[in-house]
C-alpha positions, 0 to 999 in steps of 0.5 A: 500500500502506498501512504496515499492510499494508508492515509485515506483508510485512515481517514475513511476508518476515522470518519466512520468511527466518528459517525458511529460514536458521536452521538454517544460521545456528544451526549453520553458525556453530559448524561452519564454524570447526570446519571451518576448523581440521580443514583440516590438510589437507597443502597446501603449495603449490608455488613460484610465481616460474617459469611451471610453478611457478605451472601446478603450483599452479593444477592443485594448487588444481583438484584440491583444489577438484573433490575438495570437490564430488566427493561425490554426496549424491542425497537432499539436493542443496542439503546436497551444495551447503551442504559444498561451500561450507563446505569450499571456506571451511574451505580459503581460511580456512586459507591465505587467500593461495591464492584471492588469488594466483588472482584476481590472475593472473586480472588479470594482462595478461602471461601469457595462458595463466595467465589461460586456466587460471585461467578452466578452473579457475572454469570447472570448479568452476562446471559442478560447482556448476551440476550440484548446482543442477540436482538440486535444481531437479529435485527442486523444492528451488529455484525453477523459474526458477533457472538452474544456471549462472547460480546458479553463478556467483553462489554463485563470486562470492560466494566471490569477494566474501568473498575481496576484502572480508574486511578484514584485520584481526587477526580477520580469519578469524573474520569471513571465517566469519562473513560466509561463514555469512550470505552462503551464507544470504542466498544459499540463501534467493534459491534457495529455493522460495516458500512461500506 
């Protein structure tokens, strides 16, 4: 390839990423801090230090998380997939110690059956995700490669790598918005169906 030819894929690759995200990036970035402080939700979590406190959390936190998705939108899954994701942020926004708290039980070796219903509780949001992605493959918003579980997976992982790389800095929660906006972007653009 010659670098005329790179330079105009370039461009070409970089206007239709830019068609692609924008409305996310333009709106979600003022919506998702709205979104974060309208999170008075009432969570109070329940103590921790005995194993039925820590059972008690996890079933708190499942609930909360399956209720996120809960809500079918037919016309337009990836918008359906969109809230879930900011709703699921707006949440570790506003009590960054729950998804922290989790992972690192999901580390723990010692108590076996804490991993368990950590792991049922991903499992579940995960099936939930992957059959929002399965809607929108169905209805061709995705590429028809797209695997909805693997899709899945990923969109938790990331979830997972804005938890685990967000500093912890006095502006911390502002750049976890921040960073949650372009990574759902860089991510829906990855699902989305080629235009040309």
């Amino acid at each position: 390839m010659t670098s005329d030819s790179m330079n105009r894929f370039e461009q070409e690759h970089l206007e239709r990423w830019w068609e692609t995200t924008r409305s996310y990036l333009l709106a979600d970035r003022g919506s998702l801090p709205g979104a974060a402080a309208v999170a008075e939700d009432g969570w109070s979590p329940p103590q921790t230090d005995s194993r039925g406190g820590r059972k008690k959390f996890i079933a708190r936190v499942r609930g909360r998380l399956l209720r996120s998705i809960g809500q079918i939108e037919q016309d337009n899954p990836l918008r359906e997939l969109e809230r879930a994701f900011q709703q699921q942020i707006a949440f570790i926004a506003r009590h960054p110690d729950v998804p922290r708290r989790l992972l690192s039980w999901l580390a723990q070796d010692d108590d076996r059956g804490l991993q368990r219903r950590v792991r049922m509780l991903i499992a579940n949001y995960v099936g939930r995700l992957a059959l929002i992605i399965a809607r929108a493959k169905q209805q061709g918003l995705v590429r028809a490669d797209v695997q909805p579980s693997a899709a899945a997976i990923s969109l938790v992982g990331v979830i997972q790598g804005l938890v685990l790389g967000t500093p912890a800095a006095p502006q911390w929660r502002e750049c976890f918005l921040r960073d949650a906006a372009e990574a759902f972007a860089l991510y829906r653009a990855r699902l989305a169906v080629s235009s040309g």
